[in-house]
N, C-alpha and C positions, 0 to 999 in steps of 0.2 A: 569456601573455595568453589570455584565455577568448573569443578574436575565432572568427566563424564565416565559412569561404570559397564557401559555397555551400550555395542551398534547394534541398531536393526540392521545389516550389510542387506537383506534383500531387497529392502524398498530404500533404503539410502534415508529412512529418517532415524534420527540419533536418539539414544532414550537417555535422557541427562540425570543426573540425580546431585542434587547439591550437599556436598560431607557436611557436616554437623549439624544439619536440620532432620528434627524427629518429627515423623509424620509431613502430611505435604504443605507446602508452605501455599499451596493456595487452596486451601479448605472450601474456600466459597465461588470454586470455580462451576461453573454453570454446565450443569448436567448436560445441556442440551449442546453444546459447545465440545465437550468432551467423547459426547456420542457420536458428531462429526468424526471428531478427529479419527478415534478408532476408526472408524471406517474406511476414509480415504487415504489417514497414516498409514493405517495396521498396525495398531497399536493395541495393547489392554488399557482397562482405564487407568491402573495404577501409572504405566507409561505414558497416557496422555496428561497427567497430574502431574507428575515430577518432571514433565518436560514443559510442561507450564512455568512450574517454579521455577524453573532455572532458567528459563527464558524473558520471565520477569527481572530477576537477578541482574541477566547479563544486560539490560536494554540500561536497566537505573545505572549500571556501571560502565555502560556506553559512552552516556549522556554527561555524565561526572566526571570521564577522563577526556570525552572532546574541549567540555568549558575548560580544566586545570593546563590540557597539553598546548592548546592552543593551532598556531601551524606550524607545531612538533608534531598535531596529532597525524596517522596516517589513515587511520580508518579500522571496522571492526567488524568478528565476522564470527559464528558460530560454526566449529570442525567438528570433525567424527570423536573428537577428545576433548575441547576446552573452548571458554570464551578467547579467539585471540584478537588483541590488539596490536596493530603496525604503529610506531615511533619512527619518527625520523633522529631522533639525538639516544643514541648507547643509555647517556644517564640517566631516561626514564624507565629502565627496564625494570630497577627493583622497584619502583612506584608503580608500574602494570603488575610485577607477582604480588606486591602489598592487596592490588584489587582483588586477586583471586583468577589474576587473567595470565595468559601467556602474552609475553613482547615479542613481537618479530620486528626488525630493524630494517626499514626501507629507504630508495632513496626518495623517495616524492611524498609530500606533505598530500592529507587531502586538499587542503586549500590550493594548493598548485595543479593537482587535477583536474581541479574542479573550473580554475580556467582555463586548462586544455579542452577538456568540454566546453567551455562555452567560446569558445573560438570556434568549433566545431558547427555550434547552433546558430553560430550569427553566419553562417556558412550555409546553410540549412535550405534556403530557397533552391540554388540551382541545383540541390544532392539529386539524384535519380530517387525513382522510388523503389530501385531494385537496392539499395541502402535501407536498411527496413529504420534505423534506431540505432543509439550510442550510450550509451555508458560509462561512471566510473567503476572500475573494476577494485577496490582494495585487497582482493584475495593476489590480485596479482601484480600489483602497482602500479596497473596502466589504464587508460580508458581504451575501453572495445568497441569499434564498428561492427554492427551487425548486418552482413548481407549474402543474398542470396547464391548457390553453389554456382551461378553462372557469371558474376557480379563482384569479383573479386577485385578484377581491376578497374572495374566502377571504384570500387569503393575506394582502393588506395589511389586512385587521382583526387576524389573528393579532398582526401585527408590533405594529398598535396597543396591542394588550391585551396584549402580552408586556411594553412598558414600557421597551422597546428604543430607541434613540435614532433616530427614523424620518431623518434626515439619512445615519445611517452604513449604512444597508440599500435595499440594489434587491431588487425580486421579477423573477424569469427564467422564463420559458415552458419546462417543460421534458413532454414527452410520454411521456416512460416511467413506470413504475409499477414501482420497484425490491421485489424480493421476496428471501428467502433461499436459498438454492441449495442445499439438501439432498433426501434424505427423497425418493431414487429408490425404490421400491417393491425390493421386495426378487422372500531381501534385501528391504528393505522400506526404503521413498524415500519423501521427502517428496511427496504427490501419489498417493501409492498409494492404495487404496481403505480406508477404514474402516468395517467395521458397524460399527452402530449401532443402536438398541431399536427403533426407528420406518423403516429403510431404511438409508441408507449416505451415508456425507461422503467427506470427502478428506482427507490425513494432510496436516498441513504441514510445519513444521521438525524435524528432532533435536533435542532437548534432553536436558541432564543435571539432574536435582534431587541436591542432595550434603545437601539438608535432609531430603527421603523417601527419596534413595537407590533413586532410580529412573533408568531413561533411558526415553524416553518423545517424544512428538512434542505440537508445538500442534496446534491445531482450530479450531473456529466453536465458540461457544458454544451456538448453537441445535442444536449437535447432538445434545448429550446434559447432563444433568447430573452434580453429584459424585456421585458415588460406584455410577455407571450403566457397566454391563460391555459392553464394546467389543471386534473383533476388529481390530485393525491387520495392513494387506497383505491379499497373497491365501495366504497362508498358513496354512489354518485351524485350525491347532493351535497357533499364535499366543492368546493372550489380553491384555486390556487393562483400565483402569478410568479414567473420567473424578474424576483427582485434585483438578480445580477447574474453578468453571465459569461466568462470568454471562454472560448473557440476559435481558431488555432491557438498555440502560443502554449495556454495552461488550458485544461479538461476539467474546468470548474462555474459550480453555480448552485442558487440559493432556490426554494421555493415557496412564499409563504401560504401558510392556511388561513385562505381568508375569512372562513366561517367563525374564527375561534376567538373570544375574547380574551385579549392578553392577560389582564389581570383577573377574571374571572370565572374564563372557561375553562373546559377542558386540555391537556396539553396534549403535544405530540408525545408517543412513549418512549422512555427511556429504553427501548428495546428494538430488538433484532429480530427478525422474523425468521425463525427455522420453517416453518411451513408442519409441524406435529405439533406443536402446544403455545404456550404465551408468551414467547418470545425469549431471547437469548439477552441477556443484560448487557449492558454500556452501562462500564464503572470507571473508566477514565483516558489518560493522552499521550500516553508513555509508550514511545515509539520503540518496534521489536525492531530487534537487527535481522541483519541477512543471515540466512539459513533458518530465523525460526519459525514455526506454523504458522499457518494465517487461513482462518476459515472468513467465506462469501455468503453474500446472500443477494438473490435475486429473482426476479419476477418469472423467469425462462426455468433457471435451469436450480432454483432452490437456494439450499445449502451447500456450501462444496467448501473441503481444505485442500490445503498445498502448504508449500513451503515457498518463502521469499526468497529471490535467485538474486536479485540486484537494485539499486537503487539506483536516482537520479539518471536516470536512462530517459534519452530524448527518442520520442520516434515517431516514425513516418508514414502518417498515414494520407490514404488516396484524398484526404478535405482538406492538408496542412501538418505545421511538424508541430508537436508538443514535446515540451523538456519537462524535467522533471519527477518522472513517474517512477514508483514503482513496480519490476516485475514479481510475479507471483507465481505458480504453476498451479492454483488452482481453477478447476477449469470453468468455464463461461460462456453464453453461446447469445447471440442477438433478443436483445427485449433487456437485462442484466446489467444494461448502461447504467450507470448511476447509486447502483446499488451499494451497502457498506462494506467492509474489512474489516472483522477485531484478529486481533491476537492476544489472547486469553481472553477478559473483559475490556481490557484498552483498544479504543478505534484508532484505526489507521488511515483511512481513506475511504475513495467511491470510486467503481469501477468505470475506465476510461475504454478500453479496447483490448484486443486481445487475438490470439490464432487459435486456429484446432475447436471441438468442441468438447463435451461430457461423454461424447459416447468411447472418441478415442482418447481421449484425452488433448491438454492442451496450454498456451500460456496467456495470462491475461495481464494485463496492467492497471495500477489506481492512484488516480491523484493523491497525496499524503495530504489528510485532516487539514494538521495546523495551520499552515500555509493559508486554507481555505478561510478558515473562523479571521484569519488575520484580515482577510482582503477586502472579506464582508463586514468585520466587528461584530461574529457571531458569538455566543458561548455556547458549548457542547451541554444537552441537556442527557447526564446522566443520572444514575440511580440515587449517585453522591451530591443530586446538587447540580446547580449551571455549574459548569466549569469556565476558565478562563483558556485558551491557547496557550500552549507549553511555547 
């Protein structure tokens, strides 16, 4: 059962504990990983553990009721109590408690959402930029424009001339003005430093190309394009090139190491760079839901957690719109472009942009993995092995 025995109520992160597992069900969770979290959760490590496990739990049982429910399914979210899942049809409700999950009954499928959003993005060019971004919401069964407290009725003309079903959309106040996070003036881990033509990003994942026959790491898209020579690490005899690359649209790109023999040399690491020791493991693809942890890593501002606010959120930034993303609240600050996302050892993404910084806090965005390996035909080099795209 994905039941939870207690809130942190002061920082709003949840301490989950899954009934009938003895001891934690992720034994091999990465100290360094866990040392985040306590920190910027406030958590003990006992609570950063069993809020692992049950956050691995509820993602494998995301994933398994979106394939069986179809567009029954409404979407899935981690509360102060339970994993719950939205149904659009009453009769899957005892087949969401069979999961361990709570059913709540909505009327909008995610799939039906999900093209109110994108009626929204093909909308996208004439939005003001005082429209910061948009979203499916599943916590509330609508997609959310996000704009600024003066920009209200900006937003809702957009919504009108988007041609968007104004019933399925709220507009939400939101005061940040999300920007890109590169382009700091001027072994090798994901999060390590990457030049770049224009200043420096952040490495994200290992990857292997078996089609270019490279290994190679993702990126931000904004940070460079194809075929633009890059140094990965701080090792400057290192070389690299931007294999693929888009900017507007997706916040996505490849980089390979050209120094390194494919089948011979040394690989990119199957790790994460905390910035105290050898790095933080990448063990696999299993996408966390909303609400659960999500630690960063990058060139600016380190290691940092948060917690996932939203998904598939489109947004606006001053170069073009990107759909897609997810939001985060951990924080990020310019040079962090590109850098990874796990949640527990599963990667999530590379850092796209973001508001606010580390000092006061703030929120950041990251393109989601899979999506990526798809477009490139990369596989994830983690500790288990290439992986495939989930």
């Amino acid at each position: 059962m994905l039941r939870t025995r207690r809130v942190l109520a002061a920082t709003g992160v949840v301490w989950l504990a899954v009934a009938g597992v003895s001891g934690p069900a992720q034994a091999a969770a990465d100290p360094r990983l866990l040392a985040a979290m306590q920190r910027d959760l406030h958590l003990d490590s006992a609570q950063a553990t069993e809020l692992l496990a049950v956050e691995a739990a509820a993602g494998r049982t995301e994933r398994r009721l979106r394939a069986e429910f179809g567009t029954r399914f409404g979407g899935a979210w981690l509360s102060s109590s339970t994993l719950v899942v939205a149904v659009t049809d009453p009769a899957l409700a005892d087949a969401v408690k069979a999961a361990g999950a709570e059913p709540k009954l909505v009327r909008r499928s995610e799939s039906e959402l999900g093209k109110v959003k994108s009626t929204l993005d093909k909308a996208a060019r004439p939005a003001a930029r005082a429209v910061s971004g948009w979203y499916v919401d599943a916590v509330t069964n609508a997609v959310v424009v996000r704009a600024h407290p003066d920009a209200v009725a900006v937003a809702a003309a957009f919504v009108g001339a988007s041609g968007a079903d104004p019933r399925a959309v709220r507009v939400e106040v939101s005061a940040g003005t999300p920007r890109t996070l590169d382009r700091v003036p001027l072994g090798i881990y994901g999060g390590d430093l990457l030049r770049v033509p224009l200043g420096r990003c952040s490495l994200g994942f290992s990857v292997l190309s078996y089609v270019q026959h490279f290994t190679g790491w993702t990126t931000a898209g904004h940070c460079g394009r194809a075929g633009d020579a890059a140094t990965p690490g701080f090792d400057v005899g290192a070389t690299g090139t931007f294999r693929g690359s888009v900017f507007p649209g997706n916040d996505h790109a490849w980089v390979s190491h050209d120094n390194y023999d494919f089948d011979f040399g040394p690989f990119a690491m199957p790790q994460v760079n905390d910035y105290q020791g050898d790095g933080v493991r990448v063990e696999g693809l299993q996408e966390a839901p909303v609400g659960a942890s999500i630690c960063r890593s990058g060139i600016t501002s380190g290691w940092r957690c948060g917690t996932i606010q939203a998904k598939n959120e489109t947004v606006n930034y001053a170069e073009g719109t990107v759909t897609g993303l997810t939001r985060t609240s951990a924080c990020a600050e310019p040079g962090d472009s590109g850098g990874p996302y796990l949640s527990g050892g599963q990667a999530q993404g590379t850092t796209s942009g973001g508001s606010g910084d580390c000092t006061f806090g703030g929120t950041t965005y990251f393109q989601p993995i899979n999506p990526v390996l798809r477009a490139y035909q990369l596989k994830l080099f983690s500790v288990n092995g290439a992986l495939d795209p989930l």
